[in-house]
C-alpha positions as CSV (number, residue, x, y, z in Angstrom):
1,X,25.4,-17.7,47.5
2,X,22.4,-19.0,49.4
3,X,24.5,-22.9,49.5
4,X,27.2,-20.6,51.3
5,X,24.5,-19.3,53.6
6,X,23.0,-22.5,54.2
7,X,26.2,-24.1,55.4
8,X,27.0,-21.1,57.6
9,X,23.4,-21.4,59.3
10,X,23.7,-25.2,59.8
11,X,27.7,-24.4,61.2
12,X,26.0,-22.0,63.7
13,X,23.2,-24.8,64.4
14,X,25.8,-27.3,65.0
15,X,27.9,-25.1,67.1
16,X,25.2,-24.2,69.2
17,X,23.7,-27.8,69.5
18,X,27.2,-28.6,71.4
19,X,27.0,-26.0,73.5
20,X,24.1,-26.9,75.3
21,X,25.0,-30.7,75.2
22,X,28.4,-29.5,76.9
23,X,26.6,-27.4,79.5
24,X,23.2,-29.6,79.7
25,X,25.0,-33.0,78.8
26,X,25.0,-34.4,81.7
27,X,21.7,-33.5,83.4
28,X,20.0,-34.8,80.4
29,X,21.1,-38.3,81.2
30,X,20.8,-38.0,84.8
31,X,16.9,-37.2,83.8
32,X,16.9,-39.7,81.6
33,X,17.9,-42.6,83.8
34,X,16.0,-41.2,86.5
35,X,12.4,-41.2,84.8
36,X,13.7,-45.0,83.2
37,X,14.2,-45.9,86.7
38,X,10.9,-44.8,88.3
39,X,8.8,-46.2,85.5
40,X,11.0,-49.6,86.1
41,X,9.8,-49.3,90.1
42,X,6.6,-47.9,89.8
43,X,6.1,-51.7,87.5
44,X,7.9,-53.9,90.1
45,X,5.7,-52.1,93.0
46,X,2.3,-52.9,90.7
47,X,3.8,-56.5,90.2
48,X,4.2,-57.2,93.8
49,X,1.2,-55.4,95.0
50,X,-0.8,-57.5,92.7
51,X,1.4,-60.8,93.8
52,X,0.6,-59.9,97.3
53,X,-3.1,-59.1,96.6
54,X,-3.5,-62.4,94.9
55,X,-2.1,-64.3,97.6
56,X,-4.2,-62.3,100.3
57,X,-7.4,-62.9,98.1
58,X,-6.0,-67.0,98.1
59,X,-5.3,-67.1,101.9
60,X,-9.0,-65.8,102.3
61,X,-10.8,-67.6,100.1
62,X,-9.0,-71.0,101.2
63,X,-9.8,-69.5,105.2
64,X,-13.5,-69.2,104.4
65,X,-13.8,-72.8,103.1
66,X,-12.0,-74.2,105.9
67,X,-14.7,-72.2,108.9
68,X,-17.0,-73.6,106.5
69,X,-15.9,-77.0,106.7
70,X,-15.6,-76.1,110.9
71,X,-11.9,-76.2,110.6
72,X,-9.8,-75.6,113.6
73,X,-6.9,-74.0,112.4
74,X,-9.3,-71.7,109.8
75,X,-9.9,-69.1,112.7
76,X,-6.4,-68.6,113.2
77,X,-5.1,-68.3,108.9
78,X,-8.1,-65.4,109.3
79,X,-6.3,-64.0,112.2
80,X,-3.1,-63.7,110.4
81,X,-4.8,-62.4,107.5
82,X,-6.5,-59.8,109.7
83,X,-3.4,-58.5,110.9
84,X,-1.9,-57.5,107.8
85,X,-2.2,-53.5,107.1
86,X,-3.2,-52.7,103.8
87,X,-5.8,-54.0,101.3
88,X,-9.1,-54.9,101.4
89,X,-8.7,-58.7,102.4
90,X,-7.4,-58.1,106.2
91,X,-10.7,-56.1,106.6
92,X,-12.6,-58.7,105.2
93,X,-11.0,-61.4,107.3
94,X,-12.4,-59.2,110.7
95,X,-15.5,-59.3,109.4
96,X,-15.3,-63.0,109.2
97,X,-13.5,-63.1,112.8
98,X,-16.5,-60.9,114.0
99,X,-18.9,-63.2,112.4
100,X,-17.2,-66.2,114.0
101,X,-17.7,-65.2,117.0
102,X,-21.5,-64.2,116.9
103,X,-22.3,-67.6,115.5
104,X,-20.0,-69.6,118.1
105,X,-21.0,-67.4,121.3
106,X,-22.5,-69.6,123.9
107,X,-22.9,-67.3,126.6
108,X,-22.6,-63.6,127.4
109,X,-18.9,-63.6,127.2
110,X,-18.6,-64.6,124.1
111,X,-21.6,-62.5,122.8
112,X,-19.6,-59.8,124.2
113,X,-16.5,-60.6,122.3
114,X,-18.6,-60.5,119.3
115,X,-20.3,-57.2,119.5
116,X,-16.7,-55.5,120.4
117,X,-15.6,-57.0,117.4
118,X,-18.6,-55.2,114.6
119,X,-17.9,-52.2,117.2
120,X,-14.1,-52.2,116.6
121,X,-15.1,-51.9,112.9
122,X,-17.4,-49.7,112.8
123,X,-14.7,-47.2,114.6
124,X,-12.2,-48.0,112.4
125,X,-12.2,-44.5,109.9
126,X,-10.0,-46.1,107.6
127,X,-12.5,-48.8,106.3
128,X,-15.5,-47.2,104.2
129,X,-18.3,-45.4,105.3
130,X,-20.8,-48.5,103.9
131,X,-18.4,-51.3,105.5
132,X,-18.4,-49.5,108.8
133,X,-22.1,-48.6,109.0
134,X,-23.1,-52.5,108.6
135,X,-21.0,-53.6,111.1
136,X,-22.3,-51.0,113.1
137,X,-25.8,-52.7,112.1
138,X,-24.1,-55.9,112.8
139,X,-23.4,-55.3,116.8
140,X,-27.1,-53.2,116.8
141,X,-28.5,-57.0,116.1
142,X,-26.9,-59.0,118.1
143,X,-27.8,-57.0,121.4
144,X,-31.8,-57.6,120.1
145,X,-32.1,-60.0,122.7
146,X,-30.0,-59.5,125.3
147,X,-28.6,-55.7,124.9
148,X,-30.4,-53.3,126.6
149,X,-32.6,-50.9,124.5
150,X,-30.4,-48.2,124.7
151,X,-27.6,-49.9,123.3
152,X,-29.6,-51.0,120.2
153,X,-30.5,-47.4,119.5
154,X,-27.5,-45.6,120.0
155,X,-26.0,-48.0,117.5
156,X,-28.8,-47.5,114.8
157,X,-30.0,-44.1,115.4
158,X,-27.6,-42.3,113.4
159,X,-28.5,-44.6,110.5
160,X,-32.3,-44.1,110.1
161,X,-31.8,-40.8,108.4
162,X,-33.4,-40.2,105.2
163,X,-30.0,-39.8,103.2
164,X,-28.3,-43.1,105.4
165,X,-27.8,-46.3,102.6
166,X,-29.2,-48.6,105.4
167,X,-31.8,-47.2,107.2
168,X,-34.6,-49.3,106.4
169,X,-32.9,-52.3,108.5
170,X,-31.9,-49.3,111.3
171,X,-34.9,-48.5,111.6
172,X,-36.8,-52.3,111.8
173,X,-33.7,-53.0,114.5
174,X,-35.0,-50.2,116.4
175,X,-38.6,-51.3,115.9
176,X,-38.1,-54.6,117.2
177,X,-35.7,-53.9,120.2
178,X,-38.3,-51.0,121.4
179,X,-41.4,-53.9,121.1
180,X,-39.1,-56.1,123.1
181,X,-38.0,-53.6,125.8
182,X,-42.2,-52.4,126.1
183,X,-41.0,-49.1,124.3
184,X,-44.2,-49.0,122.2
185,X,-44.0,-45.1,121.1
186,X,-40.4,-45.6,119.5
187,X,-41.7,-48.7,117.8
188,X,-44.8,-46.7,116.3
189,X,-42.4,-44.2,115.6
190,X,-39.8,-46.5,113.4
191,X,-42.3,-48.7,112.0
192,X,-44.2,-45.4,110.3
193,X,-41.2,-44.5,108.9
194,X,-40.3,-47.3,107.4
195,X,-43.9,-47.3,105.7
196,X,-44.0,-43.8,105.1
197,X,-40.6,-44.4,103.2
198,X,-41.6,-44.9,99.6
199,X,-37.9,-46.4,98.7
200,X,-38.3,-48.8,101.5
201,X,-38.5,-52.9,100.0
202,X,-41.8,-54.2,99.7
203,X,-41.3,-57.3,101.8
204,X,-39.6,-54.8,105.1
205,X,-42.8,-52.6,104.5
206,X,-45.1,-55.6,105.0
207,X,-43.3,-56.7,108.2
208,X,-43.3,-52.8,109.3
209,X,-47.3,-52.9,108.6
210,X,-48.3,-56.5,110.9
211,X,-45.6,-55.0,113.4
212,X,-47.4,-52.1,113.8
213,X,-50.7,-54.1,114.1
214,X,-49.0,-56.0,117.0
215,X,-47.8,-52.4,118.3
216,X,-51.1,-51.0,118.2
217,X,-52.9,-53.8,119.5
218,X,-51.3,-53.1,123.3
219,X,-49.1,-55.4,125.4
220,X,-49.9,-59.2,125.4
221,X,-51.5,-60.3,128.4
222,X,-51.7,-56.4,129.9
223,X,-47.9,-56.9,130.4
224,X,-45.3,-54.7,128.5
């Protein structure tokens, strides 16, 4: 009696199971052949993301050696490169563009040029906060010279905080371009904090200390 039972149970089983394969069928192998086919592109977009990575990170490293070399056609394969939109090889490339043109500026034209180049990046929100703040740094420097004061500080001011990753350089940019401009009390005032700053490097807290000798030791000559 229970074999008689058994076969009914499975009958019912079987007639059920085609049922739902009627009614469901169909949608089963439209799922089916959907999920195959975004597992296939999801692999092809990984393959040709890491093609076109590869070949970015070969453009730049073959760019780099030919500015090196003093190359003429290396500034414009890091201009192309620069152009493209995503990855992190285009932002690297500006940074080199930027860097170019610091080094190759020959009057205040082209040291123009280069400090709207480090500014450009350190606008652009979708690079990372580190990248941006050291080209901000970047432009700060270059203006040491020939910027005015002000320019140096609103550049590196919102750096020397106690949380900001590069405030002990902030701060000695300050330092210097206040000494230079005859700005003694916000020289004073960077070069304590920079000794003051237990986390600052040995060798920038030395520099800080015979800075702040020079500071305190009053203009040379009685001039500012």
């Amino acid at each position: 009696m229970s074999d008689v039972f058994r076969e009914v149970d499975e009958e019912i089983r079987r007639d059920k199971a085609t049922e739902f394969w009627k009614k469901h069928g169909t949608k089963l192998l439209v799922g089916a052949v959907l999920i195959v086919g975004a597992v296939a592109g999801w692999r092809y977009y990984e393959h040709r993301t890491f093609q076109q990575s590869a070949a970015a990170g070969a453009g730049f490293e073959q760019a780099i050696a030919d500015a090196t070399a003093g190359k003429g056609d290396a500034l414009a394969a890091l201009g192309s490169l620069a152009e493209q939109k995503a990855g992190t090889y285009p932002a690297l490339a500006r940074f080199r563009l930027a860097t170019e043109l610091a080094r190759t500026a020959k009057d205040d034209t082209g040291l123009a040029n280069a400090v709207s180049a480090f500014d450009a990046l350190a606008k652009d929100q979708g690079l990372p906060t580190e990248w941006r703040d050291l080209a901000q740094i970047r432009a700060a420097l270059l203006l040491l010279d020939k910027g005015p004061y002000e320019e140096v500080e609103k550049r590196l001011s919102p750096m020397t905080g106690a949380n900001q990753m590069f405030r002990h350089s902030a701060r000695e940019g300050i330092a210097l371009a206040a000494y230079a401009a005859g700005r003694h009390d916000k020289a004073l005032d960077a070069l304590q904090a920079i000794i003051l700053d237990s986390e600052a490097p040995q060798g920038l807290r030395q520099r800080a200390e015979l800075l702040l000798a020079v500071v305190r030791s009053g203009p040379v000559g009685g001039k500012p």
